[in-house]
GUNU-965738 format. One record per residue (C-alpha): residue in three letters; x, y, z; chain. Coordinates in nm, 2 decimals. Layout:
BEGIN
<rec resn="ALA" c1="X" c2="Y" c3="Z" chain="A"/>
...
This chain:
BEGIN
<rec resn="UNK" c1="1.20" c2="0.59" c3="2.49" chain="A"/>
<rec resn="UNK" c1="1.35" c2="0.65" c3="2.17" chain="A"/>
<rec resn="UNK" c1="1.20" c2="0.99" c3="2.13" chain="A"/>
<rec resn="UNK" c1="1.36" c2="1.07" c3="2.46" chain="A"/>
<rec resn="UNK" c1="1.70" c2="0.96" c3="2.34" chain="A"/>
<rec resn="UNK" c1="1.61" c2="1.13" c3="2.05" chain="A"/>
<rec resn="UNK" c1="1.60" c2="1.46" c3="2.23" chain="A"/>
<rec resn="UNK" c1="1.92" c2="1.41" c3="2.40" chain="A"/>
<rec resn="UNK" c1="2.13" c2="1.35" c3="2.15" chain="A"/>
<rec resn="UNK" c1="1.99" c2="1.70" c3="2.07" chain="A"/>
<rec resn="UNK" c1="2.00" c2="1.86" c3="2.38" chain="A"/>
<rec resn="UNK" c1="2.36" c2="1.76" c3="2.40" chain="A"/>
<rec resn="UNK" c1="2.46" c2="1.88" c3="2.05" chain="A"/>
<rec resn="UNK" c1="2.57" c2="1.55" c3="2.00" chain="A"/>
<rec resn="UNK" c1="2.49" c2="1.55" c3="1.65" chain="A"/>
<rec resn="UNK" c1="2.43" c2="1.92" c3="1.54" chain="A"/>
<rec resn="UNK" c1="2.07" c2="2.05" c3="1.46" chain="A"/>
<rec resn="UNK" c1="2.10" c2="2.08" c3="1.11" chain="A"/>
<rec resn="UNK" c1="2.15" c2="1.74" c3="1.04" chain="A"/>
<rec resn="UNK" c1="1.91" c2="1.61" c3="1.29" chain="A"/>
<rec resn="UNK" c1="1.63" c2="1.86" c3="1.43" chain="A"/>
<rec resn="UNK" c1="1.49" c2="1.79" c3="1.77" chain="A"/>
<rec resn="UNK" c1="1.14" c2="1.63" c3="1.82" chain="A"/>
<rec resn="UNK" c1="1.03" c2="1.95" c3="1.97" chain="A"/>
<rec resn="UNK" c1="1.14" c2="2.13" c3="1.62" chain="A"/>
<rec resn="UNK" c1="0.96" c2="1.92" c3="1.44" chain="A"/>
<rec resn="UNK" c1="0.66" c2="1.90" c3="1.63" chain="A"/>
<rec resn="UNK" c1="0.68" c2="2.32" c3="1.54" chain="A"/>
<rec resn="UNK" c1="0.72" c2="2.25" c3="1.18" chain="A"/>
<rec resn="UNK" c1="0.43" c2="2.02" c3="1.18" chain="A"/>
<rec resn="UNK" c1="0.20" c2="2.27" c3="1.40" chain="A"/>
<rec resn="UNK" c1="0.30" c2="2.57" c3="1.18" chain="A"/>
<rec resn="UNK" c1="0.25" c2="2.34" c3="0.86" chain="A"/>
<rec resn="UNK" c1="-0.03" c2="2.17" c3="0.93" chain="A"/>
<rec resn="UNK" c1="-0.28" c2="2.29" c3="0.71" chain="A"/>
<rec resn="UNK" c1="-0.01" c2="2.25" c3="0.40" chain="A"/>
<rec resn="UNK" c1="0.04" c2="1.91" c3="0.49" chain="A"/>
<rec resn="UNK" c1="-0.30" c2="1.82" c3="0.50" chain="A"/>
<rec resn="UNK" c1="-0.34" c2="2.00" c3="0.17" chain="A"/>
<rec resn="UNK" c1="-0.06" c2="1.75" c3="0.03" chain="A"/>
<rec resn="UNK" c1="-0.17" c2="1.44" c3="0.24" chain="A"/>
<rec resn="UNK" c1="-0.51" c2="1.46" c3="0.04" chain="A"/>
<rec resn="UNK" c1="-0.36" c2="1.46" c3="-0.29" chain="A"/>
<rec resn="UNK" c1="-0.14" c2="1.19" c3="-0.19" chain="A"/>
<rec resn="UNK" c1="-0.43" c2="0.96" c3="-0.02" chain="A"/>
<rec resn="UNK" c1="-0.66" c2="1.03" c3="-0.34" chain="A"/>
<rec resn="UNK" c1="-0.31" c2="0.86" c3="-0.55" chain="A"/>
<rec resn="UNK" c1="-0.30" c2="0.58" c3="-0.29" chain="A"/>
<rec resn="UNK" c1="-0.67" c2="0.51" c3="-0.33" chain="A"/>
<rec resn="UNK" c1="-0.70" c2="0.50" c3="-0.65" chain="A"/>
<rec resn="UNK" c1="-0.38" c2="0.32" c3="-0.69" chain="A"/>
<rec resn="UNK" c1="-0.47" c2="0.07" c3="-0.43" chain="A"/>
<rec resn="UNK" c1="-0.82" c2="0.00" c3="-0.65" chain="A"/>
<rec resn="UNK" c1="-0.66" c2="-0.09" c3="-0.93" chain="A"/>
<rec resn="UNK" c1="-0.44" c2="-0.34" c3="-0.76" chain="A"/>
<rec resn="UNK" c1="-0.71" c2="-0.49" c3="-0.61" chain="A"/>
<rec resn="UNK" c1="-0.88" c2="-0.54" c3="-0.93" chain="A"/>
<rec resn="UNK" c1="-0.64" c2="-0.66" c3="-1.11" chain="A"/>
<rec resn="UNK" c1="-0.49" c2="-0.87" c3="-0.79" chain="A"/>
<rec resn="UNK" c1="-0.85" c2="-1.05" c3="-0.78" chain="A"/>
<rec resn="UNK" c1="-0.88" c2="-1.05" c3="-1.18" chain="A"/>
<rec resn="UNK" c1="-0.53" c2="-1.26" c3="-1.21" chain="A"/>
<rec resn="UNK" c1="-0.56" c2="-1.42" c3="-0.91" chain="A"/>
<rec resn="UNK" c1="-0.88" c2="-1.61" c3="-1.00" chain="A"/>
<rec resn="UNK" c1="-0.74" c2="-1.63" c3="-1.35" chain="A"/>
<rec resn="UNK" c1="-0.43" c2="-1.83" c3="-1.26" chain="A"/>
<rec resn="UNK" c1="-0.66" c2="-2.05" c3="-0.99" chain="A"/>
<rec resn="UNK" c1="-0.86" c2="-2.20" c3="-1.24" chain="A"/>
<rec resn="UNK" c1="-0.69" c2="-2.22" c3="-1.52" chain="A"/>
<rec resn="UNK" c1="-0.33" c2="-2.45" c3="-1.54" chain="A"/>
<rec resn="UNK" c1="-0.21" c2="-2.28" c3="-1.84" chain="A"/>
<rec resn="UNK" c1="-0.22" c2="-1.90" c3="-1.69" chain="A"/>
<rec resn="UNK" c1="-0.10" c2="-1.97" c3="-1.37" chain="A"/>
<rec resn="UNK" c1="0.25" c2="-2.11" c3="-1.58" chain="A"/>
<rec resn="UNK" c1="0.23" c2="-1.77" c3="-1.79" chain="A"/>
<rec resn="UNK" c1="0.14" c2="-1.48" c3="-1.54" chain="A"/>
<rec resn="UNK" c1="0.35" c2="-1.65" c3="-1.23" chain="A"/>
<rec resn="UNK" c1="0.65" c2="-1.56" c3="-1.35" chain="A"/>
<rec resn="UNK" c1="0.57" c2="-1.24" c3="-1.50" chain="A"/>
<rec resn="UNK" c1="0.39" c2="-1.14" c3="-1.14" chain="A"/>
<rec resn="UNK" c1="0.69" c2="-1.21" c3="-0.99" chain="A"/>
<rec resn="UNK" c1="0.88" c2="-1.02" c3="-1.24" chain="A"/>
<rec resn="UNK" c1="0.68" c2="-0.70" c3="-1.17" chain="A"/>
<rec resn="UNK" c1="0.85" c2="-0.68" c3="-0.79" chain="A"/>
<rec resn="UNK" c1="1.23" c2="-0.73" c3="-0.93" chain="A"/>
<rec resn="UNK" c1="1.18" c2="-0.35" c3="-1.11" chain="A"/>
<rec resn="UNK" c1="1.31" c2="-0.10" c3="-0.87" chain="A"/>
<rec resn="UNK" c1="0.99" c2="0.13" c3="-0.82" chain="A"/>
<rec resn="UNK" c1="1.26" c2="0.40" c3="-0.84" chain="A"/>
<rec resn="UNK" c1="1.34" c2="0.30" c3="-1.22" chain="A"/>
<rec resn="UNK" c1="0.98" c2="0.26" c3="-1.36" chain="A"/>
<rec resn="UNK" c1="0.85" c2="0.59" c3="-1.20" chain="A"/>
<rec resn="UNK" c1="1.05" c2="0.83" c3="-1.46" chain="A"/>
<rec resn="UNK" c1="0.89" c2="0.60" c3="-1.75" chain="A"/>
<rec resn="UNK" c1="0.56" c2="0.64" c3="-1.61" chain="A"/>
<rec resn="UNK" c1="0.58" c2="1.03" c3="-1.60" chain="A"/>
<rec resn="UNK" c1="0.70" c2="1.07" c3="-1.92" chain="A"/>
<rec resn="UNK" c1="0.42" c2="0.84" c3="-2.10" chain="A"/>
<rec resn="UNK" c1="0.13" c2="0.95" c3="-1.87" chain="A"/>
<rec resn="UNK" c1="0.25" c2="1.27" c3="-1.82" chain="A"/>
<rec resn="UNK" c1="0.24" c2="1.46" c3="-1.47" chain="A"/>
<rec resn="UNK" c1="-0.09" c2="1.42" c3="-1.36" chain="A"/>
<rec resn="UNK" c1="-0.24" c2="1.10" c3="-1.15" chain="A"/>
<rec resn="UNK" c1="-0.22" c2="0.86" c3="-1.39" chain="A"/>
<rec resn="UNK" c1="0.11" c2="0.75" c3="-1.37" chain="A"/>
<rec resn="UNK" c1="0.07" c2="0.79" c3="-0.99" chain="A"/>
<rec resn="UNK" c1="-0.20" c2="0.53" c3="-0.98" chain="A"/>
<rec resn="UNK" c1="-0.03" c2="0.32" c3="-1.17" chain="A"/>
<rec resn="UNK" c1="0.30" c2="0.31" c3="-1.01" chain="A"/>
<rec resn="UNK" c1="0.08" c2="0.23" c3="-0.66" chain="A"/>
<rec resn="UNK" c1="-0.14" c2="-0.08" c3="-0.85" chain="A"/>
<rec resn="UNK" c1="0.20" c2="-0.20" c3="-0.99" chain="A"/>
<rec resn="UNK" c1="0.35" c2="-0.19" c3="-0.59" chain="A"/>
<rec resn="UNK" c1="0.05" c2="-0.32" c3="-0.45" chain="A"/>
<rec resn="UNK" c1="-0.14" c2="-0.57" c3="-0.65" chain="A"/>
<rec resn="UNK" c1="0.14" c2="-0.85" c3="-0.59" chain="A"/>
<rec resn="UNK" c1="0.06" c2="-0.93" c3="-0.26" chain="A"/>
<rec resn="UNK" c1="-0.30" c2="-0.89" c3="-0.33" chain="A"/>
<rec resn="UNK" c1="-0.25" c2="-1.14" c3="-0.60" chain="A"/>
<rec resn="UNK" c1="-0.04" c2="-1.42" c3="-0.38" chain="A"/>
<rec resn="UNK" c1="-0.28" c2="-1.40" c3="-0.11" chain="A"/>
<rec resn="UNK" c1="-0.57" c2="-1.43" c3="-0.28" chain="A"/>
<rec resn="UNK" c1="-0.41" c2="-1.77" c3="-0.50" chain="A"/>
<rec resn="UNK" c1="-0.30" c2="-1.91" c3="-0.16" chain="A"/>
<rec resn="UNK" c1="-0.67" c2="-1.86" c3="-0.02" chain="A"/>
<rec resn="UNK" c1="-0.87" c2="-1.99" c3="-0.37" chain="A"/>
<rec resn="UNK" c1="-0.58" c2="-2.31" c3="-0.28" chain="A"/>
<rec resn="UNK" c1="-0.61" c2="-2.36" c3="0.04" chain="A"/>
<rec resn="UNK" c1="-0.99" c2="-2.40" c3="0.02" chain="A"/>
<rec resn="UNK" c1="-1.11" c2="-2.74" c3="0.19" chain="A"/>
<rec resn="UNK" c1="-1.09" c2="-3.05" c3="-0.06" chain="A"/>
<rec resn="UNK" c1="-1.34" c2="-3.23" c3="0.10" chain="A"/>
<rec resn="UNK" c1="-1.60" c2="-2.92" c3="0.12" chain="A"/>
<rec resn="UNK" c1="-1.55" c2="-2.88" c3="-0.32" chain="A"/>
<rec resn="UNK" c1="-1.60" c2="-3.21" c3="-0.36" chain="A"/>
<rec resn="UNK" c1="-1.89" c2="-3.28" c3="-0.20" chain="A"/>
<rec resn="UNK" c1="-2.06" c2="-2.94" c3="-0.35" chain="A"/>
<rec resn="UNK" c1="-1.94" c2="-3.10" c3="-0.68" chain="A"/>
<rec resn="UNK" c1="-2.13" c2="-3.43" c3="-0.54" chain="A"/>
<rec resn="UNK" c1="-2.44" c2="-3.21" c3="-0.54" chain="A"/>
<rec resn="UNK" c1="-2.44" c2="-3.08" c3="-0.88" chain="A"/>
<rec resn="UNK" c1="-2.28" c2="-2.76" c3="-0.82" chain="A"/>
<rec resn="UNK" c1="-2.06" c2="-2.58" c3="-1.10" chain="A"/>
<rec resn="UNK" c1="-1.76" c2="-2.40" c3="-1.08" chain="A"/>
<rec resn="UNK" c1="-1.90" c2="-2.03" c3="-1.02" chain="A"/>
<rec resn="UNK" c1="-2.08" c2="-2.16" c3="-0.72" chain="A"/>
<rec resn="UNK" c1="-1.81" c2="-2.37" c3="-0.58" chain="A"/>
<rec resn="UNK" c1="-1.59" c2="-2.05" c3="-0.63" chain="A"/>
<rec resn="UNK" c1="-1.89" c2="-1.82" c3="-0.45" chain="A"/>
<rec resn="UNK" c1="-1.96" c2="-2.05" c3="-0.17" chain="A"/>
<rec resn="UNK" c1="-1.62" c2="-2.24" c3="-0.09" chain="A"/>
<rec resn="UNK" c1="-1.29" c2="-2.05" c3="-0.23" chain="A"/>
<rec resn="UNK" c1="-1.40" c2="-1.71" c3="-0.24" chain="A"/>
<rec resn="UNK" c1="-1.50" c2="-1.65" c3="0.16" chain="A"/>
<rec resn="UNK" c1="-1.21" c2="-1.93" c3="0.22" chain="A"/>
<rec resn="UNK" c1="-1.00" c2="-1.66" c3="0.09" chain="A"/>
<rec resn="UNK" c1="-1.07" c2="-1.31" c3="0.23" chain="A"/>
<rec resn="UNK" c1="-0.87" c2="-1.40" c3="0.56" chain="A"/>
<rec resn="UNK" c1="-0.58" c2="-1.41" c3="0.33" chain="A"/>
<rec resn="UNK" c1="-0.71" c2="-1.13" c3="0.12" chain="A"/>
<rec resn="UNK" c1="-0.72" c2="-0.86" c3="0.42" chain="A"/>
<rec resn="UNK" c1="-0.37" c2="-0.97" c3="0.54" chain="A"/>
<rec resn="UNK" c1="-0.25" c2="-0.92" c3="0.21" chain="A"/>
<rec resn="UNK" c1="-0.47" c2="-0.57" c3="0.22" chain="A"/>
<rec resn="UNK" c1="-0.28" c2="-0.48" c3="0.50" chain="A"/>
<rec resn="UNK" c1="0.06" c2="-0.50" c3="0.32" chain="A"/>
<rec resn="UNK" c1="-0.06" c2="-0.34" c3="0.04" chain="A"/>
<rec resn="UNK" c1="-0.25" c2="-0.02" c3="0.21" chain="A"/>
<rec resn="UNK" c1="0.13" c2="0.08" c3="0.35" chain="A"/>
<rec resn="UNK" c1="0.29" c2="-0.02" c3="0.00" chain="A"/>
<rec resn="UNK" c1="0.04" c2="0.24" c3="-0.18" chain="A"/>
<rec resn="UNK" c1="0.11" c2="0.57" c3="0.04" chain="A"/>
<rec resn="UNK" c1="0.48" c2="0.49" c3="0.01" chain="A"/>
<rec resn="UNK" c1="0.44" c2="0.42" c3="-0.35" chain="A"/>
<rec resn="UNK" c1="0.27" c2="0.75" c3="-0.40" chain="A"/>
<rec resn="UNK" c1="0.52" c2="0.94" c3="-0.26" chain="A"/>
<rec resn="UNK" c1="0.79" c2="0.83" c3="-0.44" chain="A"/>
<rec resn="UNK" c1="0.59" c2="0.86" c3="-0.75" chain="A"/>
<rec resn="UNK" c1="0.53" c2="1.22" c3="-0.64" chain="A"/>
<rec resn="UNK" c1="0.90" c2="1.26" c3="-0.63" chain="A"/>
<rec resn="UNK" c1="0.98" c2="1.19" c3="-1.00" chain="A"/>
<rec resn="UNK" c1="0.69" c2="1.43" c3="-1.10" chain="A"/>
<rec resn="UNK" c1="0.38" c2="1.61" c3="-0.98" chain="A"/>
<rec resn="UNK" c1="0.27" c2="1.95" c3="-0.86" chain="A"/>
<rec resn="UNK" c1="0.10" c2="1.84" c3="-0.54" chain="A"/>
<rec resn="UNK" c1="0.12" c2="1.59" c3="-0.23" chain="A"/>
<rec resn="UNK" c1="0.39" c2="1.48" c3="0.05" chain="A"/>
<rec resn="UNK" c1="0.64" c2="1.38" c3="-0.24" chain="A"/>
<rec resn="UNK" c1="0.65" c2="1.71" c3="-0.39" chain="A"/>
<rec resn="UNK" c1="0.61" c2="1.87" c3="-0.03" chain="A"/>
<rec resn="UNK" c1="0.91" c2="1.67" c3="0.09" chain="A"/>
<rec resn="UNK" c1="1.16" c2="1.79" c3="-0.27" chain="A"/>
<rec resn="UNK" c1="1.07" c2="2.16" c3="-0.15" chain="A"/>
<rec resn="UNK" c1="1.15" c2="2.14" c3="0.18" chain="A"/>
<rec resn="UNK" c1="1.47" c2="1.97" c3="0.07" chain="A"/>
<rec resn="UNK" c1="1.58" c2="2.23" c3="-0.15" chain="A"/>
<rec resn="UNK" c1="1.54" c2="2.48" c3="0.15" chain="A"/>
<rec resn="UNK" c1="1.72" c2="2.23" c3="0.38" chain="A"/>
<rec resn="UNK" c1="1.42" c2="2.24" c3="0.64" chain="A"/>
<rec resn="UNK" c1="1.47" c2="1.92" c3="0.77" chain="A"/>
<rec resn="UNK" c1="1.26" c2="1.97" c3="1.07" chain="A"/>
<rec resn="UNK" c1="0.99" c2="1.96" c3="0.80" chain="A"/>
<rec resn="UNK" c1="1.12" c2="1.72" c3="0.65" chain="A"/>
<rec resn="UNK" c1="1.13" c2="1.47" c3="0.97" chain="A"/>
<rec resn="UNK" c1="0.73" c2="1.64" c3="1.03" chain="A"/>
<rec resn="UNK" c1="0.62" c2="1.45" c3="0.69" chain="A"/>
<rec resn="UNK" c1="0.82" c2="1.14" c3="0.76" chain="A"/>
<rec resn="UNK" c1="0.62" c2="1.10" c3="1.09" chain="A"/>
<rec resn="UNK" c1="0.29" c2="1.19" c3="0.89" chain="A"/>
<rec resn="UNK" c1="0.36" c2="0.91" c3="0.66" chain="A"/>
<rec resn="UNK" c1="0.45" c2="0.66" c3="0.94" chain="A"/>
<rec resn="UNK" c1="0.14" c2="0.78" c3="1.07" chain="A"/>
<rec resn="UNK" c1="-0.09" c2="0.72" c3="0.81" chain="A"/>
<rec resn="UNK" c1="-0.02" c2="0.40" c3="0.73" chain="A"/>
<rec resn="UNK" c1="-0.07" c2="0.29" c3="1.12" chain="A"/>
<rec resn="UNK" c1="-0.39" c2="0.45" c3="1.08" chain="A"/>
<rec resn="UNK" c1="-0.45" c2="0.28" c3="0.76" chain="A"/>
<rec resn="UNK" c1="-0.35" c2="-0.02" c3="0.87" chain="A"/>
<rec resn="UNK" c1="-0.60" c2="0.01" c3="1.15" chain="A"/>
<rec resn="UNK" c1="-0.93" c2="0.12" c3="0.95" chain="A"/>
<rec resn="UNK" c1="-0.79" c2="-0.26" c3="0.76" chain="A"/>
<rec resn="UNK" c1="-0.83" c2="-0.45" c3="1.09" chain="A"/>
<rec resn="UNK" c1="-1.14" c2="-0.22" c3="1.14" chain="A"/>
<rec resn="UNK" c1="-1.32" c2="-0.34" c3="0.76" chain="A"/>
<rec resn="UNK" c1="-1.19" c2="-0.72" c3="0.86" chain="A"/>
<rec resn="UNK" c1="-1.37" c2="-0.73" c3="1.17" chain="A"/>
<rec resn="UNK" c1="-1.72" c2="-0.62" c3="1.01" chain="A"/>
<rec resn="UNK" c1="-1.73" c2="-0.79" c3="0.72" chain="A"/>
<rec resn="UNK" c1="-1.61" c2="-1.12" c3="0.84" chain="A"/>
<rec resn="UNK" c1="-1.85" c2="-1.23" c3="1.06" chain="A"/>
<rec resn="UNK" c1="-1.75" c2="-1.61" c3="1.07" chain="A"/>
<rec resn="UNK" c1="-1.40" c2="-1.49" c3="1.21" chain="A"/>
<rec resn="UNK" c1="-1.62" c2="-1.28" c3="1.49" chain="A"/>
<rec resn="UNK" c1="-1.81" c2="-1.57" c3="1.59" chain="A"/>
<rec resn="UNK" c1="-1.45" c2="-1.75" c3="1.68" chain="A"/>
């Protein structure tokens, strides 16, 4: 429906083409650009990966940290929190001129976007985990490594894949911008040239490839949550 008002509006010349290109223009740009986009979309999806990895490793590695012990969960809370109060837009020049242009400050600018809701979700699963279950493997003898193995740890991946979710979107959009502020390849530099050269019909073609992408992310997410959780299957 709203493609086909979409089309109206430019069918009708209600707003004039340069400023907004019809679907049918863009669906040209993207045909006629295709394998340039792709080019850029794997640059851009190696960033997010990457990216995305380190968040997760840190998210798990501070997570865990700030569930066991009292003291770090008072010192890192805050400063976790902090970390999403820094417009992504500010830090991104910073990053570029410490690290350069390569992927390093791209991966970093995507761990930084996207190991916060890694990190809450995981500390509200290792929380959540049932009372009654850890203190009856305590009962038994068991230590803390196991009660974290057995109990809080599978307790927590339901959390831990809808935090994924969040974060898998977070990184390509993350990696874009960061592609913006400094890089030779992917859909950030792609979308400054075209830009420049006012070709907004490709410019609405890598907006829709983006949207894309993280559907079909999001998707492959759902995909990895449904195989490796085997208890949520059997519900």
């Amino acid at each position: 429906m709203l493609i086909g008002i979409w089309a109206f509006i430019c069918a009708e010349n209600i707003v004039p083409a340069f400023m907004l290109p019809s679907p049918l223009d863009v669906a040209h740009a993207f045909i006629r650009d295709f394998s340039l986009l792709m080019q850029h979309t794997s640059v851009t999806l190696v960033e997010a990966f990457w990216g995305l990895s380190l968040g997760i490793i840190v998210g798990f590695i501070v997570a865990v940290l700030m569930d066991e012990f009292n003291f770090a969960y008072r010192s890192f809370y805050p400063l976790v929190v902090l970390t999403q109060t820094i417009p992504t837009i500010a830090i991104a020049p910073l990053l570029v001129l410490w690290m350069g242009y390569g992927m390093a400050p791209k991966m970093v600018l995507v761990a930084l976007t996207t190991f916060f809701p890694i990190t809450i979700g995981l500390l509200d699963g290792f929380k959540s985990a049932d009372k009654d279950m850890v203190d009856l493997m305590r009962a038994m003898g068991a230590g803390k490594l196991q009660i974290f193995r057995y109990i809080k740890l599978p307790g927590s991946m339901t959390h831990f894949f809808s935090s994924l979710k969040i974060s898998v979107t977070y990184s390509i959009v993350a990696a874009v911008i960061s592609e913006w502020l400094g890089g030779f390849e992917g859909l950030g530099v792609y979308m400054i040239r075209v830009k420049k050269s006012y070709a907004f019909d490709e410019m609405f073609a890598v907006i829709f490839l983006i949207s894309i992408l993280s559907l079909v992310l999001m998707k492959l997410i759902d995909l990895l949550k449904y195989t490796a959780l085997k208890w949520e299957r059997a519900k």
